[in-house]
PDB file as gemmi writes it, atoms N, CA and C in Angstrom:
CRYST1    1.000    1.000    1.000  90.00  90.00  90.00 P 1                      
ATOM      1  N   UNK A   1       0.846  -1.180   0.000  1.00  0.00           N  
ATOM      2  CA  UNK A   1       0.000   0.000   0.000  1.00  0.00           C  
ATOM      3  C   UNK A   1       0.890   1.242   0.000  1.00  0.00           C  
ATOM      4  N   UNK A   2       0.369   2.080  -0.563  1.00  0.00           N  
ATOM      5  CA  UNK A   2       0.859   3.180  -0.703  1.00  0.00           C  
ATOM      6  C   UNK A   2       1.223   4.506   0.439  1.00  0.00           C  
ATOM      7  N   UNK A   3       2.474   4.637   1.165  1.00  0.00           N  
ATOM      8  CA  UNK A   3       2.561   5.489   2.334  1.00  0.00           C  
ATOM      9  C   UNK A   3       2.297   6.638   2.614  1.00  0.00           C  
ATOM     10  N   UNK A   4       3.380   7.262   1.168  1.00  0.00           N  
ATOM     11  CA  UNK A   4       3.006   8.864   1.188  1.00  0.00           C  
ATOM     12  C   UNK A   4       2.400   9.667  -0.085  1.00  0.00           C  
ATOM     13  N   UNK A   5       1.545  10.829   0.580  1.00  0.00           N  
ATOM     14  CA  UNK A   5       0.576  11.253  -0.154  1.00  0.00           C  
ATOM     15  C   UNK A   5       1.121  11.470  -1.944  1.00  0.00           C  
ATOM     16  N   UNK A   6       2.124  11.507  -2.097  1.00  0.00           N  
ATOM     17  CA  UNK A   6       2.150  11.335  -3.520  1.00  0.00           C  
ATOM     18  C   UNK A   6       2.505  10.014  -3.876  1.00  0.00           C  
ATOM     19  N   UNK A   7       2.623   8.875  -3.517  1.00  0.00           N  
ATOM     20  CA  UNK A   7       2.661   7.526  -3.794  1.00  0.00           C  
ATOM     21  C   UNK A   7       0.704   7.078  -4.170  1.00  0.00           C  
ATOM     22  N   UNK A   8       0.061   7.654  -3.152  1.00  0.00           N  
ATOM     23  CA  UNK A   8      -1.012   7.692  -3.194  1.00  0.00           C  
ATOM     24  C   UNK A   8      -1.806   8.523  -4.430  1.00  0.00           C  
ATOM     25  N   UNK A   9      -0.877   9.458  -4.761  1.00  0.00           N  
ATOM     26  CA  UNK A   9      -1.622  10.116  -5.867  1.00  0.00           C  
ATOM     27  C   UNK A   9      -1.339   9.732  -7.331  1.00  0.00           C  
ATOM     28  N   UNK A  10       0.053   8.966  -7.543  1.00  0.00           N  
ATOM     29  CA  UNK A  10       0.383   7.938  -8.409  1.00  0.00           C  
ATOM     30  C   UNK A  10      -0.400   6.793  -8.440  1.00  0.00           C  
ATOM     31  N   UNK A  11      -1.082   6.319  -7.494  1.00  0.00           N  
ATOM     32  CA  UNK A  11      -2.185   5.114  -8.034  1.00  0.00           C  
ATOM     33  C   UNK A  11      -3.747   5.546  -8.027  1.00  0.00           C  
ATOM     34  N   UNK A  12      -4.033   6.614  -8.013  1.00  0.00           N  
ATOM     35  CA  UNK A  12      -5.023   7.235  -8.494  1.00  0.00           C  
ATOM     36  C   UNK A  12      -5.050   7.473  -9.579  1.00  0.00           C  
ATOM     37  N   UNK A  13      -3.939   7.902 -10.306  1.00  0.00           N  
ATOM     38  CA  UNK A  13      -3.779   8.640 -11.540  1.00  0.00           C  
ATOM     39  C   UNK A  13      -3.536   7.038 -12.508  1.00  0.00           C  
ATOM     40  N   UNK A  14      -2.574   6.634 -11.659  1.00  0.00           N  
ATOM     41  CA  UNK A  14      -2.324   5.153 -12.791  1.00  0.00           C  
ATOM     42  C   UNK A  14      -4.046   4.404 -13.263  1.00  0.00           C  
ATOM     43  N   UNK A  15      -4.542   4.480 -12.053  1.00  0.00           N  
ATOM     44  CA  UNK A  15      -5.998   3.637 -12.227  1.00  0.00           C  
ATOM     45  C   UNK A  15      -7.174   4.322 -13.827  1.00  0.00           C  
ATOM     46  N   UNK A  16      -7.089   5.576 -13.467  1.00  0.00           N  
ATOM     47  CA  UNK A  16      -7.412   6.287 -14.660  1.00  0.00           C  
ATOM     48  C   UNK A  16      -6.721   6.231 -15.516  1.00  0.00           C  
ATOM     49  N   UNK A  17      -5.301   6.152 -15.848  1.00  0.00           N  
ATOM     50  CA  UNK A  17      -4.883   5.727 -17.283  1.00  0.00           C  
ATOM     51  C   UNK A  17      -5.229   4.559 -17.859  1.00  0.00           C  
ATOM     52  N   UNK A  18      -4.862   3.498 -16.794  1.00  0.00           N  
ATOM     53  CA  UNK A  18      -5.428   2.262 -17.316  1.00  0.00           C  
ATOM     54  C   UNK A  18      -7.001   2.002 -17.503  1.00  0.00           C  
ATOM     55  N   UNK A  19      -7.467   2.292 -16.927  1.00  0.00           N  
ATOM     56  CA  UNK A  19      -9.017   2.666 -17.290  1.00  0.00           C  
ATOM     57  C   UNK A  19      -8.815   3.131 -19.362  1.00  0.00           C  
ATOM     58  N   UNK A  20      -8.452   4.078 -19.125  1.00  0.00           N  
ATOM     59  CA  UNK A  20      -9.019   4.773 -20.444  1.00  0.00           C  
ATOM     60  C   UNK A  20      -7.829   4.224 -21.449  1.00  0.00           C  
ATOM     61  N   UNK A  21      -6.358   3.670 -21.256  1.00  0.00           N  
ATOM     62  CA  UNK A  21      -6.594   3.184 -22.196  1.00  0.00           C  
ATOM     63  C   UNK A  21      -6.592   1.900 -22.581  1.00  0.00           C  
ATOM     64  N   UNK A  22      -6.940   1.003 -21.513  1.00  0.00           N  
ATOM     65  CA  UNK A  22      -7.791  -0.468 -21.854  1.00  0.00           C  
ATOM     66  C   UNK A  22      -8.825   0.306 -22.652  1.00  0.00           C  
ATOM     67  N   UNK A  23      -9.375   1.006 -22.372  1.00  0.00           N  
ATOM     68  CA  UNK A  23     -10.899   1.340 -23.437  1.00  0.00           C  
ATOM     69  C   UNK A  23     -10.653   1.599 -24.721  1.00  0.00           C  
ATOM     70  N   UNK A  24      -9.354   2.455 -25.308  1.00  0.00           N  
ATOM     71  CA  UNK A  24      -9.026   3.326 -26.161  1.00  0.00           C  
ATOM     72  C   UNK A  24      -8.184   1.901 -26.896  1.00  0.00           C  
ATOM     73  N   UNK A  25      -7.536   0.424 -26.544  1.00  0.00           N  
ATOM     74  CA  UNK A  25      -7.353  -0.422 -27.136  1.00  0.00           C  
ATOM     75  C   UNK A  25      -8.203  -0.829 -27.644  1.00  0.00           C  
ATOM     76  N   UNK A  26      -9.173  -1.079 -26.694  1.00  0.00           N  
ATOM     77  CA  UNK A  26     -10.692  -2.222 -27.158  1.00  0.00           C  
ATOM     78  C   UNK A  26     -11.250  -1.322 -28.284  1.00  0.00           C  
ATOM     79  N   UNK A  27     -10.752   0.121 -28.613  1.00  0.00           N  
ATOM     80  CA  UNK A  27     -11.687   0.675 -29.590  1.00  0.00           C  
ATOM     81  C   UNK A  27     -10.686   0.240 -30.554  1.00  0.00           C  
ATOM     82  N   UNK A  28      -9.841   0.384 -31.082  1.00  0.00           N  
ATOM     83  CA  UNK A  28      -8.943   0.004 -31.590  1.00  0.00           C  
ATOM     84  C   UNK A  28      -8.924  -1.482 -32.080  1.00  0.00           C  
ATOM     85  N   UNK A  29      -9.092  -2.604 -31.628  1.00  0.00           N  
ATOM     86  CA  UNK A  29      -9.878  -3.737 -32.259  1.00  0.00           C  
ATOM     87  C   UNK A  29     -11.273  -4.196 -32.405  1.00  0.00           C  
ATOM     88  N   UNK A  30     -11.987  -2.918 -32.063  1.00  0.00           N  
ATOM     89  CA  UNK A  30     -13.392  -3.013 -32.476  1.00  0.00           C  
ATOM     90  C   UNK A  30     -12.996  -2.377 -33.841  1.00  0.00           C  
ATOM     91  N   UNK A  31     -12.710  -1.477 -34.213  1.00  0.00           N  
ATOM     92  CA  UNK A  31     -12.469  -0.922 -35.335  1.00  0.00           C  
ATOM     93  C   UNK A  31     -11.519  -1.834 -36.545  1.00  0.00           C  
ATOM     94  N   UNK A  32     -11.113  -2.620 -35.907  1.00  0.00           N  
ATOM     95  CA  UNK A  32     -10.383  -3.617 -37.122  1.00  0.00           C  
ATOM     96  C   UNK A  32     -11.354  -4.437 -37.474  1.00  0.00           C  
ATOM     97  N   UNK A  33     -11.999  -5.598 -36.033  1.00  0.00           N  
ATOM     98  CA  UNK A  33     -13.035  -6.041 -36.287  1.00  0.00           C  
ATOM     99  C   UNK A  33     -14.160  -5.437 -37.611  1.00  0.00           C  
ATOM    100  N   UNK A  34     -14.799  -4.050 -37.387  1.00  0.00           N  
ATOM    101  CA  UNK A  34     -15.483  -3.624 -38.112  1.00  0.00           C  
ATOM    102  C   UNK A  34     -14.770  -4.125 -39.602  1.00  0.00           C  
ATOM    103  N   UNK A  35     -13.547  -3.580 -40.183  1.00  0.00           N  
ATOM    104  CA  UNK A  35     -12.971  -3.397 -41.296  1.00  0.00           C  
ATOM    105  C   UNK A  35     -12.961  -5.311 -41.406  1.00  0.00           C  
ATOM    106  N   UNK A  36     -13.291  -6.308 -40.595  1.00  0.00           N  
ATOM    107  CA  UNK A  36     -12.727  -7.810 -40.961  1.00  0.00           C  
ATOM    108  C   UNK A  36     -14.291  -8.220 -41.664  1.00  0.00           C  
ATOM    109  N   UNK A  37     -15.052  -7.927 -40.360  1.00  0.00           N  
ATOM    110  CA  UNK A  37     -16.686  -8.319 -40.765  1.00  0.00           C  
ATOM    111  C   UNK A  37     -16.914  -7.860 -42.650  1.00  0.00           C  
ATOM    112  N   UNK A  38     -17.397  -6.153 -42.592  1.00  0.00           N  
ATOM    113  CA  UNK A  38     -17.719  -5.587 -43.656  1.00  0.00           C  
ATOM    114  C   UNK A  38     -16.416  -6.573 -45.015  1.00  0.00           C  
ATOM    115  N   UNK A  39     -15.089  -6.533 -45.042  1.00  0.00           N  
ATOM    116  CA  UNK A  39     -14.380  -7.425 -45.787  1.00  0.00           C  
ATOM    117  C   UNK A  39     -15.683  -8.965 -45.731  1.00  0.00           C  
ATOM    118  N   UNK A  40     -15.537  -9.507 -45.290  1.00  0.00           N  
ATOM    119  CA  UNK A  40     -16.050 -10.821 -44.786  1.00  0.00           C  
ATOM    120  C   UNK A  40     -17.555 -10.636 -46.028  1.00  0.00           C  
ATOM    121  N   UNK A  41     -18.288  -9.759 -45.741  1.00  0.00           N  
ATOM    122  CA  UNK A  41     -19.510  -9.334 -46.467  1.00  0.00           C  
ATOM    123  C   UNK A  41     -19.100  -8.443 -48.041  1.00  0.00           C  
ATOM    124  N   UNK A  42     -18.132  -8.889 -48.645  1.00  0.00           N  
ATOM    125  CA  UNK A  42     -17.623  -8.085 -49.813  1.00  0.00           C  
ATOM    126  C   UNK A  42     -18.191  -6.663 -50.154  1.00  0.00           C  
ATOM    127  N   UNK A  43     -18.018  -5.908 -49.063  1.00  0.00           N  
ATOM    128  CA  UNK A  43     -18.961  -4.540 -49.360  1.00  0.00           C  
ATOM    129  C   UNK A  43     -17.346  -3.780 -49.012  1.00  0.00           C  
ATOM    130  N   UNK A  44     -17.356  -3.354 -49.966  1.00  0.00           N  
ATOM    131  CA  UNK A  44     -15.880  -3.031 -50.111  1.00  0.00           C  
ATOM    132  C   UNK A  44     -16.079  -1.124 -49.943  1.00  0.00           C  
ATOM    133  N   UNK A  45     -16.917  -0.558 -50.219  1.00  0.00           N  
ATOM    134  CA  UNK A  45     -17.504   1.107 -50.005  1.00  0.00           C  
ATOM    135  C   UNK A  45     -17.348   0.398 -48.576  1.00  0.00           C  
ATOM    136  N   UNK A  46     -18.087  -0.219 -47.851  1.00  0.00           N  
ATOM    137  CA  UNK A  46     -18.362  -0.372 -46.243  1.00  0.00           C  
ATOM    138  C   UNK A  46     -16.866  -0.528 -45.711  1.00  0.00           C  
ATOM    139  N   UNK A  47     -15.987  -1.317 -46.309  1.00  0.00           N  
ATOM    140  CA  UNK A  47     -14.644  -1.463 -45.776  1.00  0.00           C  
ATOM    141  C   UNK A  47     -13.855  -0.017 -46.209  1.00  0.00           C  
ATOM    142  N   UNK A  48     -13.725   0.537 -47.339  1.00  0.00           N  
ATOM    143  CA  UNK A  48     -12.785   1.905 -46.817  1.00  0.00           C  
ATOM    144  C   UNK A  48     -13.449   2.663 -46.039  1.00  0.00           C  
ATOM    145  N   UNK A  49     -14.749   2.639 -45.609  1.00  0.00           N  
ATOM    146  CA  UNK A  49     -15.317   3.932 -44.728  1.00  0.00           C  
ATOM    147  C   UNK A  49     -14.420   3.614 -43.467  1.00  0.00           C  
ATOM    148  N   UNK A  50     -14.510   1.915 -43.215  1.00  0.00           N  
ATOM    149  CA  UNK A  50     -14.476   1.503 -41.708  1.00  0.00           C  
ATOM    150  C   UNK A  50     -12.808   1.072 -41.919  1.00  0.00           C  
ATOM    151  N   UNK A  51     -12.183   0.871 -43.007  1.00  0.00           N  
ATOM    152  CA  UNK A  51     -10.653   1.328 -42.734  1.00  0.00           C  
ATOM    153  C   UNK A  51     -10.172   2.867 -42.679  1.00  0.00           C  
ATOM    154  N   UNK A  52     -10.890   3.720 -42.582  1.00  0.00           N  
ATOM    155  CA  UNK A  52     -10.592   5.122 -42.987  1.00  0.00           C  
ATOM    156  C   UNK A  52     -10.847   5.639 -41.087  1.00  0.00           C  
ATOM    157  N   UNK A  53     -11.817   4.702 -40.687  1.00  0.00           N  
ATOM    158  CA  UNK A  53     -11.937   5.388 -39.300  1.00  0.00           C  
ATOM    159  C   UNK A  53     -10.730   4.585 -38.832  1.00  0.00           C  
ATOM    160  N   UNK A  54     -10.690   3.104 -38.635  1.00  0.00           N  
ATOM    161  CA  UNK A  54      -9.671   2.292 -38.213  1.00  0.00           C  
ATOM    162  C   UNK A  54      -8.138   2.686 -38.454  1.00  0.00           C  
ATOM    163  N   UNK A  55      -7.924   3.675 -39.332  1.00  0.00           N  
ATOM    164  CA  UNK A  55      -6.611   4.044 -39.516  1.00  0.00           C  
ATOM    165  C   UNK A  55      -6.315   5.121 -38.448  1.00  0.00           C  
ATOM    166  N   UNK A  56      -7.582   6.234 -38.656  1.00  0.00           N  
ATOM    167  CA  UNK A  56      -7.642   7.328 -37.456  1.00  0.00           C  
ATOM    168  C   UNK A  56      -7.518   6.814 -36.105  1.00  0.00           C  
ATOM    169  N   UNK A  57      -7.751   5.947 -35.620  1.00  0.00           N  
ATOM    170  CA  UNK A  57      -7.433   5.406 -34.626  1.00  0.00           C  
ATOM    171  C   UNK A  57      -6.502   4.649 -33.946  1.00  0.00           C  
ATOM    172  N   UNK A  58      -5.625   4.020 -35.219  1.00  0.00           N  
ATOM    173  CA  UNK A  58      -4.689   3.930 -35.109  1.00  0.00           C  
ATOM    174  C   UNK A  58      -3.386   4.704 -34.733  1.00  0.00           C  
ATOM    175  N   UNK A  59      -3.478   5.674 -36.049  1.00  0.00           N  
ATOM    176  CA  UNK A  59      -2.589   7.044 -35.728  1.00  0.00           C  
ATOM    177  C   UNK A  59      -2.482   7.153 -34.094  1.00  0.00           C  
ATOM    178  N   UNK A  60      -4.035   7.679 -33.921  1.00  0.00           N  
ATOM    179  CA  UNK A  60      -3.790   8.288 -32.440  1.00  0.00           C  
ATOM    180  C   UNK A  60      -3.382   7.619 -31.282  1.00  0.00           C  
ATOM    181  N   UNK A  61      -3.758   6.573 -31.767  1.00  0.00           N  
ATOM    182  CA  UNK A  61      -2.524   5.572 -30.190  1.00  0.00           C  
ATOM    183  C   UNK A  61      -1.665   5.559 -30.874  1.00  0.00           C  
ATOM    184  N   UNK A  62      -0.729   5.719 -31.778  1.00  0.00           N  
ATOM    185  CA  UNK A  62       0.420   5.839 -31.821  1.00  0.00           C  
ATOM    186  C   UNK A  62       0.937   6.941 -31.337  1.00  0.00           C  
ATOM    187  N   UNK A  63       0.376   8.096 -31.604  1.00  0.00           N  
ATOM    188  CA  UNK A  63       0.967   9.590 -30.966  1.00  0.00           C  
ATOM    189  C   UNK A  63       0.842   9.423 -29.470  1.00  0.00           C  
ATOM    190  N   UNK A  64      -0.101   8.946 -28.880  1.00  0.00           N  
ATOM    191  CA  UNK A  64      -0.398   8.616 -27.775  1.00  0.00           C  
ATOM    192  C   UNK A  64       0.613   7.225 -26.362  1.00  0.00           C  
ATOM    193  N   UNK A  65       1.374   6.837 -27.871  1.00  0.00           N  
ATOM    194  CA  UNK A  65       2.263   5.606 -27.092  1.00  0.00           C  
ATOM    195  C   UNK A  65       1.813   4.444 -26.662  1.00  0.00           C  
ATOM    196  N   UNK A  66       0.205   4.297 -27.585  1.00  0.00           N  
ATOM    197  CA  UNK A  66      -0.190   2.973 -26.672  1.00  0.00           C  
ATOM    198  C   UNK A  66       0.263   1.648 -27.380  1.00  0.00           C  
ATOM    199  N   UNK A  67       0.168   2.577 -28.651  1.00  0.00           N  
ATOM    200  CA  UNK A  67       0.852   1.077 -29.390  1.00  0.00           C  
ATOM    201  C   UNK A  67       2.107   1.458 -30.594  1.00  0.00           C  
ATOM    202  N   UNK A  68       2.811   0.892 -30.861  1.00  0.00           N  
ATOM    203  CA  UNK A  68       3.995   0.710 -31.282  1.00  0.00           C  
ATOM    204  C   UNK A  68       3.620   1.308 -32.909  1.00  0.00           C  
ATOM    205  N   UNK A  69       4.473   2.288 -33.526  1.00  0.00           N  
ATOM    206  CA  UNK A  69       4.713   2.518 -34.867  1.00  0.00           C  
ATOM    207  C   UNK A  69       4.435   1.276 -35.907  1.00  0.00           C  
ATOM    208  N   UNK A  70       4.905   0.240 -35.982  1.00  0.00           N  
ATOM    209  CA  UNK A  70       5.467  -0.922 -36.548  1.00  0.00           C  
ATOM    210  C   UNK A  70       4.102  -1.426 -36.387  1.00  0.00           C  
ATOM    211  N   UNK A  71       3.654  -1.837 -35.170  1.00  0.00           N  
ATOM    212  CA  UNK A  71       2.261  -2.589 -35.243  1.00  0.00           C  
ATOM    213  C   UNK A  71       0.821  -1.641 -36.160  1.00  0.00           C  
ATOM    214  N   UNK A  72       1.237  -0.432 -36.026  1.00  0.00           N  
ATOM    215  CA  UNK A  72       0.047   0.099 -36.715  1.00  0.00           C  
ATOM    216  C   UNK A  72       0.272   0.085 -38.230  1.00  0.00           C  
ATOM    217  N   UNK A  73       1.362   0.039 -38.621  1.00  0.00           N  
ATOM    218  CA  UNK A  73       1.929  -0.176 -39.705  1.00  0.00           C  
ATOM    219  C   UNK A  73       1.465  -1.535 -40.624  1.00  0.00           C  
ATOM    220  N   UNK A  74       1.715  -2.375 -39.384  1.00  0.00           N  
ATOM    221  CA  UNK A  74       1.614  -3.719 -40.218  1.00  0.00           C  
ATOM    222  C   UNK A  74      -0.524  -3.879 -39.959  1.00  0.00           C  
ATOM    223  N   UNK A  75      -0.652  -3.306 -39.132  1.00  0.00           N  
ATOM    224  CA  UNK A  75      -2.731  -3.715 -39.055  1.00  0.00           C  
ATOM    225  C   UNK A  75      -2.878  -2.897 -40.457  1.00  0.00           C  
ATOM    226  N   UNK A  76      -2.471  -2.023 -40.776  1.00  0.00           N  
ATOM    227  CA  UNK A  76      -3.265  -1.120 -42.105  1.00  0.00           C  
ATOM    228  C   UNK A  76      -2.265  -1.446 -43.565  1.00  0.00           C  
ATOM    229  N   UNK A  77      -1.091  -1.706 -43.697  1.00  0.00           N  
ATOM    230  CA  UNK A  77      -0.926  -2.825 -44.457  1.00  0.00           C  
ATOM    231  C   UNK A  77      -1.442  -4.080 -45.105  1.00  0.00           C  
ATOM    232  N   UNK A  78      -2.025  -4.797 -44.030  1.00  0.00           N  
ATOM    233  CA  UNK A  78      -2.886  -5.937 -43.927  1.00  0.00           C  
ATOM    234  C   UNK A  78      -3.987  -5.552 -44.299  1.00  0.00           C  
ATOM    235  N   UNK A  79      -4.945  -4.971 -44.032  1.00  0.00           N  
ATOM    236  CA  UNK A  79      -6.317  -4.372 -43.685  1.00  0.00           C  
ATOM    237  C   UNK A  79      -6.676  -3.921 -45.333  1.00  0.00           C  
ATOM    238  N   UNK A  80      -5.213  -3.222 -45.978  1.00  0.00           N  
ATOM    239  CA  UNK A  80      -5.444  -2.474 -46.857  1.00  0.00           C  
ATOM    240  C   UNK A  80      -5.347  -3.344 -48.369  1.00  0.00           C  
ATOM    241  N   UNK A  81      -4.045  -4.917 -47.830  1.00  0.00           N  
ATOM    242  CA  UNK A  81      -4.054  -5.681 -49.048  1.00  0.00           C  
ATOM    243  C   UNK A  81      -5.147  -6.868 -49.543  1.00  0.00           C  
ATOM    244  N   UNK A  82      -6.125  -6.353 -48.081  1.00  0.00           N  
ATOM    245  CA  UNK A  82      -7.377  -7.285 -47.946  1.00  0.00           C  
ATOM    246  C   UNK A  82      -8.389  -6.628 -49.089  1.00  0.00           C  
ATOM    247  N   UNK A  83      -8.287  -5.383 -48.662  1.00  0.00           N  
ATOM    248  CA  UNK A  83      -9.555  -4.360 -49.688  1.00  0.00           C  
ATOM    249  C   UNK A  83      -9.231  -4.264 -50.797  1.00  0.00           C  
ATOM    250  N   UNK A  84      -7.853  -4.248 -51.234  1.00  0.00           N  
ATOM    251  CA  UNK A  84      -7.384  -4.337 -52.767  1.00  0.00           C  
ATOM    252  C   UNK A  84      -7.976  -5.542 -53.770  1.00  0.00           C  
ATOM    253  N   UNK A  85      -7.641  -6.682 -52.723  1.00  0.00           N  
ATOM    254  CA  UNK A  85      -8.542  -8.241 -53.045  1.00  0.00           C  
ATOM    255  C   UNK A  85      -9.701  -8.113 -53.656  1.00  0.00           C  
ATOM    256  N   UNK A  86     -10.483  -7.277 -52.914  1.00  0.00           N  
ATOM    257  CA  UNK A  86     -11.737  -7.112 -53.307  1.00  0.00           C  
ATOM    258  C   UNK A  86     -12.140  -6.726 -54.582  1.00  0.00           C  
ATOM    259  N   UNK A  87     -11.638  -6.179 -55.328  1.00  0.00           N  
ATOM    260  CA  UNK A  87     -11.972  -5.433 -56.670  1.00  0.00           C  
ATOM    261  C   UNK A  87     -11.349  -6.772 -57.423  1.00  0.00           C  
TER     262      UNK A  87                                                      
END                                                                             
């Protein structure tokens, strides 16, 4: 347990990061999800809308540090040689 008042104010603050961005991941593979389903259903207008948000979201946990340059790199790579398929 935490002794002194700023040890204490470090796991207040940690609890809210992790809070928001466990959430701000899970959006982040809801949004791929979206781009796998719509692929899955050959509606290929439905997949760049929902790779176009899925990229925006990507970006921003990257500026954000939640996830690695390289990994967002390789999800919209992927994502993107899926939609090419399509045509």
């Amino acid at each position: 347990m935490a002794n002194t008042p700023q040890a204490r104010k470090r796991v207040r603050q940690a609890v809210k990061a992790r809070t928001r961005n466990s959430a701000q991941k899970s959006n982040f593979r809801s949004s791929i999800k979206k781009v796998l389903k719509s692929l899955a259903e050959k509606n290929k207008d439905q997949s760049n809308a929902n790779f176009k948000e899925a990229m925006s979201i990507m970006d921003k946990l990257v500026i954000k540090g939640l996830i690695h340059k390289n990994k967002a790199a390789r999800h919209k790579s992927r994502l993107n040689k899926h939609i090419q398929k399509l045509s």
